[in-house]
PDB file of N, H, CA, C and O in Angstrom:
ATOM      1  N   UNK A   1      83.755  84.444-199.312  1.00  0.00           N
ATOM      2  CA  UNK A   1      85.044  84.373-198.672  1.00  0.00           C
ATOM      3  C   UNK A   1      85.506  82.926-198.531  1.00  0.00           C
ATOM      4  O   UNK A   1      86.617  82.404-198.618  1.00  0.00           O
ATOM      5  N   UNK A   2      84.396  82.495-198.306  1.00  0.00           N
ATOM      6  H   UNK A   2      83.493  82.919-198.236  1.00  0.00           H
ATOM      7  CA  UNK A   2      84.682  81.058-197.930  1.00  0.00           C
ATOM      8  C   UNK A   2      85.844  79.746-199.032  1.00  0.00           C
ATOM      9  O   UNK A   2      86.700  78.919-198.717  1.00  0.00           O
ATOM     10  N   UNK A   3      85.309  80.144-200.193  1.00  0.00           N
ATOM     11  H   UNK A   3      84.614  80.816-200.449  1.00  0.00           H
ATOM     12  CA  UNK A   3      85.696  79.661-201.538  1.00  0.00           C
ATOM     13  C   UNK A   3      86.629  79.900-202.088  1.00  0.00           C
ATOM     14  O   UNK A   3      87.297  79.134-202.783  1.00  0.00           O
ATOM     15  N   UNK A   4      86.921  81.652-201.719  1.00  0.00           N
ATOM     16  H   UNK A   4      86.378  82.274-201.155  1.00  0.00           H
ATOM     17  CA  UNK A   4      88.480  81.960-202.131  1.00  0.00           C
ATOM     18  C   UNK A   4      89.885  81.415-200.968  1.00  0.00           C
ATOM     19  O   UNK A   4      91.096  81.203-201.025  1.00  0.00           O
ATOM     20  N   UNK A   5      88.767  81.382-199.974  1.00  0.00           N
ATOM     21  H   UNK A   5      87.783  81.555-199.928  1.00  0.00           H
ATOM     22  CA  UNK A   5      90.162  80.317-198.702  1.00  0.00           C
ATOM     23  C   UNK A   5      89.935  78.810-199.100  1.00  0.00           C
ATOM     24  O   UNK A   5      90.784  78.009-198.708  1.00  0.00           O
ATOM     25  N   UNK A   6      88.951  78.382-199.786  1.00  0.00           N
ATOM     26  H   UNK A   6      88.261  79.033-200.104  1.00  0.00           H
ATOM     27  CA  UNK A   6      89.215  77.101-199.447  1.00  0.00           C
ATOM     28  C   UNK A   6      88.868  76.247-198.411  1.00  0.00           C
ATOM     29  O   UNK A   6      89.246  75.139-198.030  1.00  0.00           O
ATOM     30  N   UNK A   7      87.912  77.198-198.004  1.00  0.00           N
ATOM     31  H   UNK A   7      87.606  78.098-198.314  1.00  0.00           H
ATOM     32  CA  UNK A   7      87.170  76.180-197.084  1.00  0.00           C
ATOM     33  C   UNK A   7      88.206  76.757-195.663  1.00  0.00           C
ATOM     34  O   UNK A   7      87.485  76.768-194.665  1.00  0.00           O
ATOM     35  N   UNK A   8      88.923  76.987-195.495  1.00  0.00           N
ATOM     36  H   UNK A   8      89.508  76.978-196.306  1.00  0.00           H
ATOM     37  CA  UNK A   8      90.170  77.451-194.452  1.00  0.00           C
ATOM     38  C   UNK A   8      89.280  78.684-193.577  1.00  0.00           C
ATOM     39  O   UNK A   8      89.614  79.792-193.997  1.00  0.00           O
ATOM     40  N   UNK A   9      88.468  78.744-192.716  1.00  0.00           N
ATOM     41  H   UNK A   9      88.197  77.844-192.375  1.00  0.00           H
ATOM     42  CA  UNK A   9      88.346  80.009-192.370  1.00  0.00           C
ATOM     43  C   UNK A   9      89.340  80.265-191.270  1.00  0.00           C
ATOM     44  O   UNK A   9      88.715  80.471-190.229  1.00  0.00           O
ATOM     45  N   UNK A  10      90.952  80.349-191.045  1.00  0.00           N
ATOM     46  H   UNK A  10      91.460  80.182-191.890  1.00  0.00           H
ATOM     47  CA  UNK A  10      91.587  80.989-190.426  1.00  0.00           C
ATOM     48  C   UNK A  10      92.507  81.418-191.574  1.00  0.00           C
ATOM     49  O   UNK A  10      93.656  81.734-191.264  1.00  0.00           O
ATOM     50  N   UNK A  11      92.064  81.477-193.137  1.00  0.00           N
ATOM     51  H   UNK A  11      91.131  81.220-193.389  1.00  0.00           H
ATOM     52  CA  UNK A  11      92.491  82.717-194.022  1.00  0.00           C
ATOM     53  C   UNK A  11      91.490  83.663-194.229  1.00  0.00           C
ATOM     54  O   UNK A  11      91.716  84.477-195.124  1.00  0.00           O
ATOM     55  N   UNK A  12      90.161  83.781-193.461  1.00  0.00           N
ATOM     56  H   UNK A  12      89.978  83.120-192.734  1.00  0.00           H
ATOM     57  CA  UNK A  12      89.465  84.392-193.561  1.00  0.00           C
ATOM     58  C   UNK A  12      90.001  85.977-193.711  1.00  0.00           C
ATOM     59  O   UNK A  12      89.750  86.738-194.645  1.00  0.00           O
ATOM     60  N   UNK A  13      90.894  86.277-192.402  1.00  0.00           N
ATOM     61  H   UNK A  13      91.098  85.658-191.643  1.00  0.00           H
ATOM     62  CA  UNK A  13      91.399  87.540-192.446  1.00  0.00           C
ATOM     63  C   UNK A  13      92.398  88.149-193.704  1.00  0.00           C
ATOM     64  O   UNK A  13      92.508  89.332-194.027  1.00  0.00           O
ATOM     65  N   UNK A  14      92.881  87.324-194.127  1.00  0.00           N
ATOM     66  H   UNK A  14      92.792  86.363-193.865  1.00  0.00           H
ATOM     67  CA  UNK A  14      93.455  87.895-194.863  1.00  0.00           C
ATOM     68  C   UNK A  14      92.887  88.624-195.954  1.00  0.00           C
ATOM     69  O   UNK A  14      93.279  89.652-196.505  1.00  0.00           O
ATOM     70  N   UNK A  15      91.670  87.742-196.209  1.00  0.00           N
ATOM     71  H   UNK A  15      91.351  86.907-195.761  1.00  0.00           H
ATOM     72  CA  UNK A  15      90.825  87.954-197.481  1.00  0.00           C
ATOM     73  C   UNK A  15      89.678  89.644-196.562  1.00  0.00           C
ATOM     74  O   UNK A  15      89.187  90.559-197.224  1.00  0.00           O
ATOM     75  N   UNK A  16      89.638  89.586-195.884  1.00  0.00           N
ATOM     76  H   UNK A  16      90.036  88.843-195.346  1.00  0.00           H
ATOM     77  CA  UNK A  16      89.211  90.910-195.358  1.00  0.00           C
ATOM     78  C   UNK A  16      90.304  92.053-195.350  1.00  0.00           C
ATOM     79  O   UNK A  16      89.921  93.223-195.313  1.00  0.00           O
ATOM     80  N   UNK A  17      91.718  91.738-195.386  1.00  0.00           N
ATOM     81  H   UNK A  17      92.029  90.788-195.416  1.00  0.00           H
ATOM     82  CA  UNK A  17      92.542  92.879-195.278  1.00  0.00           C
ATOM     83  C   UNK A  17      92.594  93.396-196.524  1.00  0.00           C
ATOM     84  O   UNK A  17      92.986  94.561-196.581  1.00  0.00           O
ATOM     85  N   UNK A  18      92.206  92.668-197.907  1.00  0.00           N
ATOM     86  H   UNK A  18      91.887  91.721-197.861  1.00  0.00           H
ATOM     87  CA  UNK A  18      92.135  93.248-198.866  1.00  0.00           C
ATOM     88  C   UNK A  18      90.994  94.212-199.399  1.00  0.00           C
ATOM     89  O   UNK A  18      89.883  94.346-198.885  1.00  0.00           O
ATOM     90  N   UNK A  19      91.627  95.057-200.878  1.00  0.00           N
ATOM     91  H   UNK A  19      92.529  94.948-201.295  1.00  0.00           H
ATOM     92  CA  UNK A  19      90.321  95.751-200.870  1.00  0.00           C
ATOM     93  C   UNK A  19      89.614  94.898-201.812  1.00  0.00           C
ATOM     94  O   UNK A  19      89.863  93.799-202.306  1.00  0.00           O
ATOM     95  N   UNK A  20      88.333  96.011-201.950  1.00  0.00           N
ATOM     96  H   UNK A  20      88.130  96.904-201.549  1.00  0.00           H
ATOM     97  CA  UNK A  20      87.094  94.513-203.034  1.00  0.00           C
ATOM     98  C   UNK A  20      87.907  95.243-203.991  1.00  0.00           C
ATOM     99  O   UNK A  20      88.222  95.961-203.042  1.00  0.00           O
ATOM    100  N   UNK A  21      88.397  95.626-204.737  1.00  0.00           N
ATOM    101  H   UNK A  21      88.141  95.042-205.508  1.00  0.00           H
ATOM    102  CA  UNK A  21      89.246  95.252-206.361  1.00  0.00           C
ATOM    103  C   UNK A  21      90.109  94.191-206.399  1.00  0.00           C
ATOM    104  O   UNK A  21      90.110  93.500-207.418  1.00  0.00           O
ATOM    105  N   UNK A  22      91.082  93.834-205.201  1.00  0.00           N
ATOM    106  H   UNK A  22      91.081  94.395-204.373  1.00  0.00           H
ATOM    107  CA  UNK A  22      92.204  93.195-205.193  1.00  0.00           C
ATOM    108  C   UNK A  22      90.636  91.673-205.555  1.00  0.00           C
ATOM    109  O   UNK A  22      90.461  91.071-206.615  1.00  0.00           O
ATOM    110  N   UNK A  23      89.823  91.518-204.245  1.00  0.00           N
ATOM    111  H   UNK A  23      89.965  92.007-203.384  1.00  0.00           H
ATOM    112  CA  UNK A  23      88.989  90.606-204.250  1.00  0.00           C
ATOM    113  C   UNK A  23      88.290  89.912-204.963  1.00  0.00           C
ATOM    114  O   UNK A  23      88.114  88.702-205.107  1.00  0.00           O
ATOM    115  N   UNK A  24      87.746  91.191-205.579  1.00  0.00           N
ATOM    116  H   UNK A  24      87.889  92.174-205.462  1.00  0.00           H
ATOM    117  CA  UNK A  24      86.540  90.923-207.407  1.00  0.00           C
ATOM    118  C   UNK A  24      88.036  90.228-208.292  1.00  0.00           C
ATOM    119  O   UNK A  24      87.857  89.166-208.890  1.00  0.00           O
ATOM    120  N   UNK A  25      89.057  90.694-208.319  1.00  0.00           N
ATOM    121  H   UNK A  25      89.202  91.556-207.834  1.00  0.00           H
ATOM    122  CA  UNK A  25      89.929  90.701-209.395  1.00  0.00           C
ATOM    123  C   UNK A  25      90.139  88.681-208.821  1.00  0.00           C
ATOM    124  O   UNK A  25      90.281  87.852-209.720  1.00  0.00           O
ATOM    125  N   UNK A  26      90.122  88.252-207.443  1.00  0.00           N
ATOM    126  H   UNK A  26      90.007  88.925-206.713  1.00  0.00           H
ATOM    127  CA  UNK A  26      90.569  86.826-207.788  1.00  0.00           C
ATOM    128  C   UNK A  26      89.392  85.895-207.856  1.00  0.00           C
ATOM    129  O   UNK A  26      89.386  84.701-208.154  1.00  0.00           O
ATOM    130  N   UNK A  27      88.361  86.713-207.507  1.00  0.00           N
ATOM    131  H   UNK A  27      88.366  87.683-207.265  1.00  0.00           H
ATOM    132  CA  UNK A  27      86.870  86.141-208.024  1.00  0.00           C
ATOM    133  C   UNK A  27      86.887  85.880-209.510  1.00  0.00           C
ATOM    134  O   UNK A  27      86.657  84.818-210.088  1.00  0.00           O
ATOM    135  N   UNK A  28      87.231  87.162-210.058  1.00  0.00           N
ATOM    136  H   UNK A  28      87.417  88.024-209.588  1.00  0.00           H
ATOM    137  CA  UNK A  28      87.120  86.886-211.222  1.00  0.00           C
ATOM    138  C   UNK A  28      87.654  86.045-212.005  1.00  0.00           C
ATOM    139  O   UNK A  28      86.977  85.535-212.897  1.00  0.00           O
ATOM    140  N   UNK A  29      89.260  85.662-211.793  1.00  0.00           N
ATOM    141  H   UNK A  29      89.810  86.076-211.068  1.00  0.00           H
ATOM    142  CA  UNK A  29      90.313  84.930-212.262  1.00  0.00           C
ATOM    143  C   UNK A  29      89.686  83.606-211.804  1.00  0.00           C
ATOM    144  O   UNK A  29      89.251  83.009-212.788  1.00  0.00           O
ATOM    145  N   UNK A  30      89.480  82.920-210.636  1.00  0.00           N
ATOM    146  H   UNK A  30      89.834  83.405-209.836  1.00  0.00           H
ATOM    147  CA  UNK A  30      88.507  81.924-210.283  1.00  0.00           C
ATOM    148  C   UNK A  30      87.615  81.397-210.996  1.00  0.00           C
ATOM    149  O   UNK A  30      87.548  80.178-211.152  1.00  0.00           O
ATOM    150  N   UNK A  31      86.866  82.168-211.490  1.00  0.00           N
ATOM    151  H   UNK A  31      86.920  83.159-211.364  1.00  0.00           H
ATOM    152  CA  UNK A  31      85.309  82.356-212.392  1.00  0.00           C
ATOM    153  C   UNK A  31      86.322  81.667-214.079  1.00  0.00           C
ATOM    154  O   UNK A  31      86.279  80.508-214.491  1.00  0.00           O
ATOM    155  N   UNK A  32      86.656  82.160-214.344  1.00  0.00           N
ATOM    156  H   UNK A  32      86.690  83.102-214.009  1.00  0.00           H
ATOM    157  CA  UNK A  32      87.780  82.044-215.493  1.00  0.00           C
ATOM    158  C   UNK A  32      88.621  80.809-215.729  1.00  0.00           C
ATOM    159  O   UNK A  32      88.811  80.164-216.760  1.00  0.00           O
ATOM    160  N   UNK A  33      89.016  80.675-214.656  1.00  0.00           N
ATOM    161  H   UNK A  33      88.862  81.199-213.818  1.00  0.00           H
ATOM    162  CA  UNK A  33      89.678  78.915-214.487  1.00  0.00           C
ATOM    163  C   UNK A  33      88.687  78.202-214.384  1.00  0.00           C
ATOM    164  O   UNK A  33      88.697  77.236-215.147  1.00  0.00           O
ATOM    165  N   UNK A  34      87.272  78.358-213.318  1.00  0.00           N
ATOM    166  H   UNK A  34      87.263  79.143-212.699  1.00  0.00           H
ATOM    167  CA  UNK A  34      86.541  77.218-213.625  1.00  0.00           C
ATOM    168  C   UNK A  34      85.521  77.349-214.958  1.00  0.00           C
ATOM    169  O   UNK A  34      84.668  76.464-215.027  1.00  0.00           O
ATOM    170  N   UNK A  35      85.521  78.200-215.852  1.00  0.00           N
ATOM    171  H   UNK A  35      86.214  78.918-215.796  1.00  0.00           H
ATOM    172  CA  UNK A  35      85.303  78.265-217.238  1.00  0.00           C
ATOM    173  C   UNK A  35      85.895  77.542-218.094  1.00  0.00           C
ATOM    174  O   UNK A  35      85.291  76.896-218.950  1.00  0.00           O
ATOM    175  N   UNK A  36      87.129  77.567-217.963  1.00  0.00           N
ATOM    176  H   UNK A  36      87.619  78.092-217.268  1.00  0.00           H
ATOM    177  CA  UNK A  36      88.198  76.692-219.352  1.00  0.00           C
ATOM    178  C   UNK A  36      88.352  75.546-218.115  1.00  0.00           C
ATOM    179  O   UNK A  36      88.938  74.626-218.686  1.00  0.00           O
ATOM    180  N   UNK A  37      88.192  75.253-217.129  1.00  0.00           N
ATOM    181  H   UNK A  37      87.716  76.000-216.665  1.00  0.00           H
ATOM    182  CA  UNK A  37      88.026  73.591-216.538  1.00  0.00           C
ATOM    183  C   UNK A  37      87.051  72.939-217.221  1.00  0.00           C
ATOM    184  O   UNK A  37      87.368  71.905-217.810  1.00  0.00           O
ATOM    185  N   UNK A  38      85.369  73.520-217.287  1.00  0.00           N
ATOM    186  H   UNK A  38      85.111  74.359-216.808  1.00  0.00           H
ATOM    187  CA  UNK A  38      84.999  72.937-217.834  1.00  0.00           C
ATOM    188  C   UNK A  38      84.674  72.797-219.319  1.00  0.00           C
ATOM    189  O   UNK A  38      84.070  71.854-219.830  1.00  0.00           O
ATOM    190  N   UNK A  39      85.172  73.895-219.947  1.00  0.00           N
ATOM    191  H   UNK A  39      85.662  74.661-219.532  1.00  0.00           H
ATOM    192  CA  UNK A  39      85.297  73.337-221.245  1.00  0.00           C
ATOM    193  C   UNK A  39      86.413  72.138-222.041  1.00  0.00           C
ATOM    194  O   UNK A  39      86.487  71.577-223.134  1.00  0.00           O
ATOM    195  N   UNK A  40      87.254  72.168-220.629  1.00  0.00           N
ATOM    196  H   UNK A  40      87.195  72.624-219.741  1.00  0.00           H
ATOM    197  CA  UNK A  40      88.280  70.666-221.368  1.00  0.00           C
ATOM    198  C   UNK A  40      87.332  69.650-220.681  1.00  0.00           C
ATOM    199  O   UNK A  40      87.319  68.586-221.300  1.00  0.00           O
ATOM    200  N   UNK A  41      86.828  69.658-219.988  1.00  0.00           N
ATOM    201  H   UNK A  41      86.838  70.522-219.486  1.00  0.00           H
ATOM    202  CA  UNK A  41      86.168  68.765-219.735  1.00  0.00           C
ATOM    203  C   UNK A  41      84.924  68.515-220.615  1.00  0.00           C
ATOM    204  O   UNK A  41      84.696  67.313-220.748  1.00  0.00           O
ATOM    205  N   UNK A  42      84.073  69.321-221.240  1.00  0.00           N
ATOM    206  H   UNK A  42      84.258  70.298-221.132  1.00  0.00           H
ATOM    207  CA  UNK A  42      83.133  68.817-222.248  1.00  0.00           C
ATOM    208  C   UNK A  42      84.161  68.713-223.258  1.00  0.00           C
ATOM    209  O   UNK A  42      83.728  67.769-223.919  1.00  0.00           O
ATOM    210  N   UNK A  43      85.389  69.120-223.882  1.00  0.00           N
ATOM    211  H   UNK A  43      85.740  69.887-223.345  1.00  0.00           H
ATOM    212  CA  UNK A  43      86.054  68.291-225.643  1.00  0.00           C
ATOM    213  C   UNK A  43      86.484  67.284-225.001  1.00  0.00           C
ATOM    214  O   UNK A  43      86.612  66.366-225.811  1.00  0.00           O
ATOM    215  N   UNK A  44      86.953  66.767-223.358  1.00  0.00           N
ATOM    216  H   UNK A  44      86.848  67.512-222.699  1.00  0.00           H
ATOM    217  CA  UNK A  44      87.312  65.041-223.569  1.00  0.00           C
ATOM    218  C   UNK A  44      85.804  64.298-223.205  1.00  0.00           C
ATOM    219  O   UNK A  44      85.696  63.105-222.919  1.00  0.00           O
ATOM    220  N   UNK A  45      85.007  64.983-223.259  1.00  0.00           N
ATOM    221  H   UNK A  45      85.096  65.952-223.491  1.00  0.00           H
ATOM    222  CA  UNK A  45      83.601  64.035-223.204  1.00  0.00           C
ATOM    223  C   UNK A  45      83.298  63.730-224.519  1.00  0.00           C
ATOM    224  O   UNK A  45      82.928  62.617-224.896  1.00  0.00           O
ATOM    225  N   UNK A  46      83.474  64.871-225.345  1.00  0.00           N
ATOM    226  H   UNK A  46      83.774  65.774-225.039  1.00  0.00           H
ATOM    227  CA  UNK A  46      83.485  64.893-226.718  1.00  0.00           C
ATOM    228  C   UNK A  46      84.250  63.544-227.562  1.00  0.00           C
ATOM    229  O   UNK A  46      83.746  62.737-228.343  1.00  0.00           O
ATOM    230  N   UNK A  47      85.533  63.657-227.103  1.00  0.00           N
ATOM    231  H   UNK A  47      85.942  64.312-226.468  1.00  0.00           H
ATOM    232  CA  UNK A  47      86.096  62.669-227.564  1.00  0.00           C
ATOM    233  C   UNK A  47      86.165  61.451-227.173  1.00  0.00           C
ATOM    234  O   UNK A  47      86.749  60.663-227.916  1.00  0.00           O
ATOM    235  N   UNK A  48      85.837  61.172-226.449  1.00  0.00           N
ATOM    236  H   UNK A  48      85.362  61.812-225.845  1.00  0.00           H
ATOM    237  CA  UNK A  48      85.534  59.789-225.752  1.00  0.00           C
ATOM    238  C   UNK A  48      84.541  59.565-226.464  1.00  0.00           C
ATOM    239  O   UNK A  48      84.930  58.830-227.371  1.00  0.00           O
ATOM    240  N   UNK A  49      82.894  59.895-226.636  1.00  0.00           N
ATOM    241  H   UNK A  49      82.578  60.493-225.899  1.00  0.00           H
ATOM    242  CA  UNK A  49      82.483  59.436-227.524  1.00  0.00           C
ATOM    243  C   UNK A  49      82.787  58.946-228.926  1.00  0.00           C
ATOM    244  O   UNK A  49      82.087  58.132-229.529  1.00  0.00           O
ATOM    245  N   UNK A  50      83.678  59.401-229.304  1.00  0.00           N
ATOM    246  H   UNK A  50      84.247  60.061-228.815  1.00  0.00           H
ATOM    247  CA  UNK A  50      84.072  58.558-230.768  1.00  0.00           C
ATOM    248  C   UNK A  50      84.659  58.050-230.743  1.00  0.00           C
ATOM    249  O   UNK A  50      84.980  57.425-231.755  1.00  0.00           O
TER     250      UNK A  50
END
């Protein structure tokens, strides 16, 4: 819970008024952004080396 507020626990509730699909579903999208974060981040490591 903590991670999808942001550290905020007075959005805690909100993230409880939902159901776990709405929940898993921004976990998941989360999971997904920090996937392609770090893959631009390893091609400009990439490229900086050359």
């Amino acid at each position: 819970m903590d991670a999808l507020a942001g550290g905020d626990k007075t959005r805690w509730n909100y993230f409880y008024q939902l159901s776990w699909a709405e929940v898993n579903t921004m976990i998941e999208l989360e999971n997904h952004k920090a996937y392609y974060r770090h893959q631009v981040h390893l091609q400009q490591e990439r490229q900086q080396k050359r």
